[in-house]
C-alpha positions in Angstrom: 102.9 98.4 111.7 100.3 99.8 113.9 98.4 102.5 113.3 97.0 105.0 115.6 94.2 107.9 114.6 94.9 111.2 116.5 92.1 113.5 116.2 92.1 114.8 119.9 95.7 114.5 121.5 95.8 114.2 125.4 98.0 117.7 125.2 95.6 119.2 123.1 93.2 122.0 125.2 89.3 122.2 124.9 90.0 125.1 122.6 92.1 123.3 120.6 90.2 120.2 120.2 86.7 121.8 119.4 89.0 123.5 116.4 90.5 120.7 115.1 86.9 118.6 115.7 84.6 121.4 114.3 83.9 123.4 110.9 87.5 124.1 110.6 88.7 120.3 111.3 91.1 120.5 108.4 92.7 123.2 109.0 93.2 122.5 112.6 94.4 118.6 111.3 97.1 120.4 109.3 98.2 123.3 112.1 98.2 120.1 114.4 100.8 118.1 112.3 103.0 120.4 111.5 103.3 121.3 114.8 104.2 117.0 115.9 107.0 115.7 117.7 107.6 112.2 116.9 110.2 109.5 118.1 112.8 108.7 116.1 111.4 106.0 114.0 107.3 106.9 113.5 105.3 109.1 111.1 102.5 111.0 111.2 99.8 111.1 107.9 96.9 113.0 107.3 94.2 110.3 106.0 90.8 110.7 105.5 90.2 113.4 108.1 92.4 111.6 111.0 95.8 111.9 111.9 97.5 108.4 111.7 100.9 108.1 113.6 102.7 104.5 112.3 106.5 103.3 113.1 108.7 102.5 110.0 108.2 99.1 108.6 110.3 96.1 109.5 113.3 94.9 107.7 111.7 92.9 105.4 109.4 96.1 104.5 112.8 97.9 104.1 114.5 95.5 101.8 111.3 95.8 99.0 111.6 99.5 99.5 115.2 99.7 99.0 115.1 97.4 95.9 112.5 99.2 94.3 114.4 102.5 94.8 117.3 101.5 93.7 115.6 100.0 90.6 113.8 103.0 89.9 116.7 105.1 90.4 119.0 103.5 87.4 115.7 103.6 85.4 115.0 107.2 85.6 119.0 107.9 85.5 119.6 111.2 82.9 116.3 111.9 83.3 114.3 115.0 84.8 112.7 112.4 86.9 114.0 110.3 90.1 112.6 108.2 92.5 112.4 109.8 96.2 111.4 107.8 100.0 111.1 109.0 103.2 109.2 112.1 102.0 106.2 114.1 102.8 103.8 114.4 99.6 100.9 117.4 100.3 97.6 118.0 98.6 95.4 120.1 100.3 95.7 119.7 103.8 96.4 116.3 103.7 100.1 114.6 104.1 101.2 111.1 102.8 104.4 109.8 103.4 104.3 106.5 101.1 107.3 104.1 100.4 108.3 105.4 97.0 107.5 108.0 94.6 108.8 109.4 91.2 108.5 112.9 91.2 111.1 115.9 89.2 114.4 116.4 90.8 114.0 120.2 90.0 113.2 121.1 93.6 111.4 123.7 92.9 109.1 122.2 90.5 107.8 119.8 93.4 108.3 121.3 96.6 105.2 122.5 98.3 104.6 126.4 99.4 105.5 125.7 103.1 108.5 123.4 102.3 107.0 120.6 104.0 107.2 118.2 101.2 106.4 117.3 97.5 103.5 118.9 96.1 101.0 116.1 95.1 100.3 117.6 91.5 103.8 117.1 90.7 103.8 113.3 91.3 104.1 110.7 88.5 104.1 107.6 90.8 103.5 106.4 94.3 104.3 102.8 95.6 103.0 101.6 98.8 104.5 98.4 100.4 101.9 96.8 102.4 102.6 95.9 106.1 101.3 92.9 108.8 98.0 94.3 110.2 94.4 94.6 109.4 95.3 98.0 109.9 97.9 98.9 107.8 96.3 96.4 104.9 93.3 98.3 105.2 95.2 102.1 105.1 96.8 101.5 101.4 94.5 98.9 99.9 91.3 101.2 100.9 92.1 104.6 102.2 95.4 105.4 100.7 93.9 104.4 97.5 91.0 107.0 97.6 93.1 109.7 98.8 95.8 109.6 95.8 92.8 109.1 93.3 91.4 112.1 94.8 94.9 114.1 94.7 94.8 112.9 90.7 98.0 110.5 91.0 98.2 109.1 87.5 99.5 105.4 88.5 99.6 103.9 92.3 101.2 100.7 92.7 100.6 98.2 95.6 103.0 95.3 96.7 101.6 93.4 98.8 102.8 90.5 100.7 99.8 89.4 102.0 97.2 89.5 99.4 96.9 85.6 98.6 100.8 84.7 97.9 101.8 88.1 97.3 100.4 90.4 94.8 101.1 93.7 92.8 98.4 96.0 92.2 98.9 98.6 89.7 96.1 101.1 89.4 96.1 104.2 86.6 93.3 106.5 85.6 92.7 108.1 88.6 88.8 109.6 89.2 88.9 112.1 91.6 85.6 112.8 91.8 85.0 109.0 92.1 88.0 108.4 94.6 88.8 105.7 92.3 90.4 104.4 89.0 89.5 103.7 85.7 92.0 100.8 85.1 93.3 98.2 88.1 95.9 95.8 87.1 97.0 92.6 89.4 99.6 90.0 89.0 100.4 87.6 91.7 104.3 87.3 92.5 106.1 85.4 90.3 104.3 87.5 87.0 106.3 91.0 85.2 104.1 93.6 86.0 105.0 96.6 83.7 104.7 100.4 84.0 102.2 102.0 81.2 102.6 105.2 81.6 104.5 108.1 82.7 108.6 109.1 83.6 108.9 105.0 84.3 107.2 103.5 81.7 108.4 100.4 81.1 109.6 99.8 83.9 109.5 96.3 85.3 108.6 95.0 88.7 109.2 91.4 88.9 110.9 89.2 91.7 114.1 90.4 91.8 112.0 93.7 93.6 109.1 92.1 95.6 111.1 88.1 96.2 109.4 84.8 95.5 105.7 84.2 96.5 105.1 83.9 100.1 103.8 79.8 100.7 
């Protein structure tokens, strides 16, 4: 995936951009994504104080997600909890949309005041699925990870294709006045990793979600 940072659209007027670039930058951030039109097929996050517009991943990317969901989705079954994709997760002006989440199926426990999504404090999991590119490596290794310890996300787990021969990175403890984590686990492919904490502890990611190591 390729990522794109959109702080000052070619549409946007002088007005508009000294808003969005000045004292109110993210309020005018926010007013400005909720007000996108995207082609089928691309999503727009708020990261870090940039806009970043990304198409969905490839098929490969798809089939993790959709095995991890579906996992997740028998775990959590007769539960309060479920797992949800394809979904807007908001904490204070900023907008995520990761690959996987377990969150309440009481809507309105989770959804946000303007209906726009899931509100972040009502979150018990995120999981990112990393994509080709420096660029989208470096979004939810690095920035990704700073924004859901800041939003208080008590565990955030990476797969990663492309960290040695494939890797998952589970983190917990979240430090939000750190934009960090107290406790980082990682197993290369191949290794259980297990779920500590929360709605899916116990849970197990292993190869029959991520596949074999990559050689």
């Amino acid at each position: 995936m390729t990522a794109l940072a959109h702080e000052r659209p070619e549409t946007m007027s002088e007005a508009g951009a000294e808003f969005v670039n000045g004292p109110n930058q993210d309020e005018g951030l926010w007013q400005l994504w909720k007000a996108m039109e995207l082609p089928e097929g691309y999503r727009a996050e708020i990261i870090e104080g940039a806009i970043e517009v990304s198409p969905t991943g490839r098929f490969a990317h798809a089939q993790v997600v959709n095995r991890l969901r579906d996992a997740l989705a028998l775990y959590l079954k007769g539960s309060e909890y479920g797992a949800w994709n394809d979904t807007n997760v908001i904490h204070t002006r900023r907008a995520w949309v990761p690959d996987g989440l377990v969150a309440p199926r009481d809507v309105e426990l989770v959804e946000d005041e303007d209906g726009l999504g899931i509100k972040a404090h009502a979150v018990a999991m995120i999981v990112e699925v990393v994509s080709p590119g420096k660029s989208n490596q470096e979004r939810d290794r690095v920035r990704k990870r700073r924004e859901y310890a800041r939003a208080g996300i008590p565990v955030y787990m990476i797969i990663d294709d492309y960290d040695g021969q494939g890797a998952v990175t589970l983190l917990t403890g979240p430090r939000p006045d750190k934009a960090d984590w107290e406790d980082i686990h990682r197993v290369p492919y191949g290794r259980e990793i297990v779920i500590p904490e929360g709605p899916a502890k116990g849970f197990v990611i292993d190869e029959a979600i991520t596949g074999p190591k990559r050689a």
